[in-house]
C-alpha positions in Angstrom: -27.9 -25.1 2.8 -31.5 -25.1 3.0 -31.7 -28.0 5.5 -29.5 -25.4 8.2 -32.9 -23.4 8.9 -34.5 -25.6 10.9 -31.2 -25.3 13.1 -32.2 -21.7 14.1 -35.1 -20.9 15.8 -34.9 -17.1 14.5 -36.1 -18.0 10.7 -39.1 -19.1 11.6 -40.1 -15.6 12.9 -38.3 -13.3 10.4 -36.5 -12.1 7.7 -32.7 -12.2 9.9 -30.9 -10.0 7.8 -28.6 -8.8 10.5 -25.8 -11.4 10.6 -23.5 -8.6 10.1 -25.0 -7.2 13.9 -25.0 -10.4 15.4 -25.0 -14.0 14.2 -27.3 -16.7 15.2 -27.2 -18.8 17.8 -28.3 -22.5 17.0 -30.5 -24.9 19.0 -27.5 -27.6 19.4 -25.6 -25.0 20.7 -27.5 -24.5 23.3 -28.2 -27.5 24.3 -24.2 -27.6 24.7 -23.8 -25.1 26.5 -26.5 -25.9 29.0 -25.1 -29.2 29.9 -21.7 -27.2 30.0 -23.0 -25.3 33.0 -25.1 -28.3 34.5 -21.8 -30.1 34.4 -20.4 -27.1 36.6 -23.0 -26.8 38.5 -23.2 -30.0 40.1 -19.3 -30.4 39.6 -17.6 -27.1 41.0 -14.1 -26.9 41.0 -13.9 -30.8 40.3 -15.7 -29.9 36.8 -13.4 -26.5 36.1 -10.2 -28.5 36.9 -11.5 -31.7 34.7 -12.5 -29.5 32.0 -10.4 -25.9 31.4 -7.4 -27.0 30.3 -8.2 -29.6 27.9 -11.3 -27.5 26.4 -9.5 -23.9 25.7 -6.5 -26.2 24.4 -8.7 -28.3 21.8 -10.4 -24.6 21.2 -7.2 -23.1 20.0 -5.9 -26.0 18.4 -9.8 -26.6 16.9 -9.4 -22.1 15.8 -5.7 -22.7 14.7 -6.8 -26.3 11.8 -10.3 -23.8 10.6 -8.2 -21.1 9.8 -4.9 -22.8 8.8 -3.1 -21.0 11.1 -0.4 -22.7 13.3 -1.3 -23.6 16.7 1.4 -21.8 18.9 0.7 -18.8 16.7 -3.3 -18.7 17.3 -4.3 -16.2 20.6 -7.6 -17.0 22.3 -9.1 -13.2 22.9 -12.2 -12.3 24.5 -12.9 -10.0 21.1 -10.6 -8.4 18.5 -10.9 -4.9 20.2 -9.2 -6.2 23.3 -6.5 -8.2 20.9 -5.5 -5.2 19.2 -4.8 -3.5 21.9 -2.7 -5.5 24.0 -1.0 -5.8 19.9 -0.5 -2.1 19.9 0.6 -1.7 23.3 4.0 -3.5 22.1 4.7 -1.6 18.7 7.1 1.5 18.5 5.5 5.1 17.9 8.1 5.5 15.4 6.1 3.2 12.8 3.7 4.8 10.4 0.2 3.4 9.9 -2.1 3.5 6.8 -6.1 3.3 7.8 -8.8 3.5 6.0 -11.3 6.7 6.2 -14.4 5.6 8.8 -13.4 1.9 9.2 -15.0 0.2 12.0 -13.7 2.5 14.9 -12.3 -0.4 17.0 -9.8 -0.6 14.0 -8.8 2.9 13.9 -9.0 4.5 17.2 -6.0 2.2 18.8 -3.7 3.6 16.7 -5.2 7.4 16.8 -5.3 7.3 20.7 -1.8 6.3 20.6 -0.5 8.8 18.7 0.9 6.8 15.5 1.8 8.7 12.8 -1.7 8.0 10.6 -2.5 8.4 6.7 -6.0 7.9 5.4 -7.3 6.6 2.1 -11.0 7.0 1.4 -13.6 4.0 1.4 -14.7 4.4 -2.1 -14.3 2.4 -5.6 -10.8 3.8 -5.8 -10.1 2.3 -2.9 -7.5 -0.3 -3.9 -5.7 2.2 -6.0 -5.4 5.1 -3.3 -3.7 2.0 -0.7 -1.0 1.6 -3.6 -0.2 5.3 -4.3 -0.1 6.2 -0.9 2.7 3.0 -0.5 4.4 4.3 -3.1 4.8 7.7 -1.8 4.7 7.5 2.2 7.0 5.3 4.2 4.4 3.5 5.4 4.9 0.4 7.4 1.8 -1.0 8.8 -1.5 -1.6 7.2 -4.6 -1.9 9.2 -7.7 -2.4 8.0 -11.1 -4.6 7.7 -11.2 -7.0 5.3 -15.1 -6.4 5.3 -16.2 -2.8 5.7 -19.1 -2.9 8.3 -21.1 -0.3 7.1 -21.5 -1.3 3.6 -19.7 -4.9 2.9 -17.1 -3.3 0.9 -14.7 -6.6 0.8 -10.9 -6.5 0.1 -9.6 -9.1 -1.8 -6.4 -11.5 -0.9 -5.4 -11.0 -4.4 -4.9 -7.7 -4.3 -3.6 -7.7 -0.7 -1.0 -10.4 -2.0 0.3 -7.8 -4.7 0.8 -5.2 -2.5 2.8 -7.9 0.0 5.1 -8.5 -3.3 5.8 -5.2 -3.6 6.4 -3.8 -0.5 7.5 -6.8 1.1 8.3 -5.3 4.8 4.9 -3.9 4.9 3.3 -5.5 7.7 -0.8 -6.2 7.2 -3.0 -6.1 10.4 -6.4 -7.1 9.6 -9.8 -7.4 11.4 -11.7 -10.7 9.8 -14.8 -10.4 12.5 -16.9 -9.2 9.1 -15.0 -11.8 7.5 -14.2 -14.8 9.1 -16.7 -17.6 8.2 -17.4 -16.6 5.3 -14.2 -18.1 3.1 -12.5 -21.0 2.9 -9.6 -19.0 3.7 -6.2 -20.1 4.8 -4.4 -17.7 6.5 -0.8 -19.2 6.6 -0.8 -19.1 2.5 -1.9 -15.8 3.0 -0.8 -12.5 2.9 -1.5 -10.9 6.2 0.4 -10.6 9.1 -2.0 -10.5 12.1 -5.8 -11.7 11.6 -8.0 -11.2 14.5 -11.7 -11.5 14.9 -14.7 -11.6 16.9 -16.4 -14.6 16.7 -20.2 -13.9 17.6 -21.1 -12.6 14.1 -20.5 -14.7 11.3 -18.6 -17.6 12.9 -22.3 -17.9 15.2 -20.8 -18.4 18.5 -22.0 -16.2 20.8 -20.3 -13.4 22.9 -17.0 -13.3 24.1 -14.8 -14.9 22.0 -13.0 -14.0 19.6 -9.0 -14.7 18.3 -5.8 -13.5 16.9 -3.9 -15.4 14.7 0.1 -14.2 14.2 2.8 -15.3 11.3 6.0 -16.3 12.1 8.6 -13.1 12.8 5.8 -10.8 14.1 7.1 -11.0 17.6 10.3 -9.0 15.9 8.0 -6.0 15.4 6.4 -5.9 18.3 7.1 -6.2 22.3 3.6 -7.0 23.9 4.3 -7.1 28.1 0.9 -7.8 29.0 1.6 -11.2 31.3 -0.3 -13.1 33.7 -0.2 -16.3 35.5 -2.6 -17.9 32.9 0.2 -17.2 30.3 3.1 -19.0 32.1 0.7 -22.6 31.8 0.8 -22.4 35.8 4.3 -22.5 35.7 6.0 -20.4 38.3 9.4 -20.3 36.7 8.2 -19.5 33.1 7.5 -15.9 33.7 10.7 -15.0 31.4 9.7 -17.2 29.0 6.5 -17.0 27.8 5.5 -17.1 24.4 4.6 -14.5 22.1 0.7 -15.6 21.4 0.2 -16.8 25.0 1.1 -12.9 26.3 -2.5 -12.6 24.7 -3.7 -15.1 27.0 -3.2 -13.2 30.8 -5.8 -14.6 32.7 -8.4 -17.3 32.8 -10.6 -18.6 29.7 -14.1 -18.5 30.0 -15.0 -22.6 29.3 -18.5 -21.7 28.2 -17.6 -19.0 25.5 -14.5 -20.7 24.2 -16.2 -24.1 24.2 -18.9 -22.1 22.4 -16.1 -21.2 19.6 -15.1 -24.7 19.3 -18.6 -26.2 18.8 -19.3 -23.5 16.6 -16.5 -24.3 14.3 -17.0 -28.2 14.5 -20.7 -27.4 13.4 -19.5 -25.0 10.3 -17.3 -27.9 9.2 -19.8 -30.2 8.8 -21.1 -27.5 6.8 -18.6 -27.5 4.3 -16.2 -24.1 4.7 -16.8 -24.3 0.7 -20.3 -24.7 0.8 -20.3 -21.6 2.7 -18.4 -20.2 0.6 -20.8 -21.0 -2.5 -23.6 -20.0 -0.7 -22.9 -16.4 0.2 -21.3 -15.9 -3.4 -24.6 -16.7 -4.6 -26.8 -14.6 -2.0 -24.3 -11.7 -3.1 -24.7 -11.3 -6.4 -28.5 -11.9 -6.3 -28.7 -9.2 -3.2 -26.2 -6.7 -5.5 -28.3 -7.2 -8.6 -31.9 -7.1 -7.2 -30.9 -3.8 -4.8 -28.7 -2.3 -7.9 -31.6 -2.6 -10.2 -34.0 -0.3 -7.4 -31.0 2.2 -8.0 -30.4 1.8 -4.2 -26.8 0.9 -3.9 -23.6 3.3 -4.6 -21.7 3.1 -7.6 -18.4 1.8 -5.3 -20.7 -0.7 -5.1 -22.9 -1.4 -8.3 -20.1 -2.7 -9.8 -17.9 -4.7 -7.7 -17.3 -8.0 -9.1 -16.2 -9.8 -5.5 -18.5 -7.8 -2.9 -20.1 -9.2 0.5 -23.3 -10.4 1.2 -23.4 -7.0 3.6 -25.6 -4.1 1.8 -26.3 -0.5 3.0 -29.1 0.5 1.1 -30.5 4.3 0.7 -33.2 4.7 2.8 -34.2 7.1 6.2 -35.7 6.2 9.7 -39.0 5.8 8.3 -38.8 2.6 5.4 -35.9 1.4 8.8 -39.7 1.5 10.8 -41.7 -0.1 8.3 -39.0 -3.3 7.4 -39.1 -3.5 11.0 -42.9 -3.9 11.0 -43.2 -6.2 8.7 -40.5 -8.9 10.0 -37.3 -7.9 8.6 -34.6 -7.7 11.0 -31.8 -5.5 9.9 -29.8 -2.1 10.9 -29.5 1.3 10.3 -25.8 2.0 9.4 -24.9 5.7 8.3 -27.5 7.2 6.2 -28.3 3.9 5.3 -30.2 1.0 6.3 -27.7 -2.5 6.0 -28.3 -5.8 5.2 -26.2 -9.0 5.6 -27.3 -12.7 4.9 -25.6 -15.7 5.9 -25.9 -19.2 4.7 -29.1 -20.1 6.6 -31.0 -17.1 4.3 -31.7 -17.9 0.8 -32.8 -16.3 -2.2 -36.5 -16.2 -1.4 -35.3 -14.1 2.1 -33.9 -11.5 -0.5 -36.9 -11.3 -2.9 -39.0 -10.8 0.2 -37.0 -7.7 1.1 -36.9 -6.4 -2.3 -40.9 -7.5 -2.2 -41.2 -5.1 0.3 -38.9 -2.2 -0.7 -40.9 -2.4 -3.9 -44.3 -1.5 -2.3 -42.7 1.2 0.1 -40.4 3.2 -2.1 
């Protein structure tokens, strides 16, 4: 992937090791999207008219083929926070909902704000095993969780979420993939989860204000979302009792610029290679886990985990936060913690610089 550097401007400053935060934006993206709003300047409503439909359709259909999702299942959402919940706003308060302990807040508040009956298993190594004995023993019937922990990368695996499917097969599995997303060649039809929604400005490097959800078949069943609009109908006046479960996620109007954003994004990671991604990050990961576990700087829950991130929150106070900072490492202070995440335009000599530096200020 080393030849993907030159395609953001970012690299050539610092040490961007904040993908997690906010993913980069590259130079032929905005070249796109300035000749997306040249085009509307100079065309008006002749270039909205020419342009929305046909761009926010080859969007979702463009979302929908990435992800292996089905097209009239995929949602076009301004971020997974908003997705959720207009989700939520349809499901029954009779349903009870396993979360994880301090999951990224947009994942747990909707359901505590709305009074769902809520169970907790801690984000620790026993993490997988707690999810299965508190299945076992609670009548649990939704999951919701991240499939990437923001604060310290802690990644879930499909295999295990597959098991649980097999044994609890009516257990339904709402996940948030904007940690996740764009970092696997991941299908989600052949997968086990239920609902997968994202933001897509972090990992998926598209900018702000787009984001998806992505449904199975039979979720409708479970849930009776009434948010509605115009936009939902396709302009059609006498759809309004008729419109289809992911377009009641679609109310109003589609920004052309952020969505077209998501498209070209997802064209550009293609040419990538999802699986060269894929490769790249795996091998980022475990020399980031073995060079930060060697300074004795990352928890045991995380020391030894065999499939992890490339998202690390390292020990370390406000001060060594200041003097990264100083010395051109861009990263965030998370919890006690200061957290790194690389993506496939960092390599390993972006991680030995860190650990260069953690060496001579520790």
């Amino acid at each position: 992937m080393k030849n993907t550097r030159k395609h953001f401007p970012v690299l050539s400053q610092y040490i961007y090791a904040n993908t997690a935060s906010s993913g980069l934006l590259n130079d032929d993206l905005m070249e796109w999207r300035q000749e997306h709003d040249l085009d509307y300047l100079i065309g008006g409503s002749n270039f909205r008219n020419k342009v929305a439909a046909k761009l926010v359709s080859e969007t979702r259909e463009t979302v929908a083929n990435f992800f292996g999702a089905k097209k009239e299942n995929t949602a076009l959402v301004q971020n997974f926070t908003l997705g959720l919940n207009m989700l939520l706003e349809g499901l029954g308060e009779s349903h009870k909902v396993l979360l994880v302990k301090d999951d990224y807040p947009s994942v747990n508040w909707p359901f505590e704000y709305r009074g769902f009956n809520v169970s907790y298993v801690e984000l620790n190594e026993n993490l997988e095993t707690a999810i299965v004995e508190k299945l076992k023993k609670e009548d649990i019937s939704v999951l919701a969780l991240s499939l990437v922990q923001w604060t310290n990368g802690y990644k879930i695996s499909m295999k295990f979420l597959s098991e649980i499917k097999l044994k609890f097969p009516n257990l339904k599995i709402i996940a948030d993939g904007t940690q996740f997303c764009g970092t696997s060649n991941f299908d989600f039809e052949s997968s086990p989860l239920d609902v997968l929604g994202a933001s897509a400005y972090k990992w998926l490097l598209s900018g702000y204000g787009n984001g998806f959800m992505l449904f199975k078949d039979g979720v409708e069943e479970m849930f009776t979302v009434r948010t509605i609009g115009y936009n939902a109908s396709g302009h059609n006046l006498d759809a309004r009792d008729r419109i289809p479960f992911a377009n009641r996620f679609e109310p109003g109007h589609l920004d052309t610029l952020n969505f077209g954003s998501l498209k070209f994004s997802l064209e550009y990671l293609n040419t990538l290679g999802k699986g060269a991604i894929e490769n790249q990050l795996k091998l980022l990961s475990k020399k980031a886990q073995g060079e930060f576990g060697e300074l004795g700087l990352l928890p045991k829950s995380i020391v030894g985990r065999e499939d992890h991130s490339t998202i690390f929150n390292i020990q370390g106070d406000n001060a060594l936060f200041q003097q990264l900072t100083e010395k051109g490492v861009i990263c965030s202070q998370r919890g006690e913690g200061i957290r790194f995440s690389f993506h496939f335009y960092n390599n390993e000599e972006d991680v030995n610089e860190v650990v260069k530096i953690l060496k001579t200020v520790i």
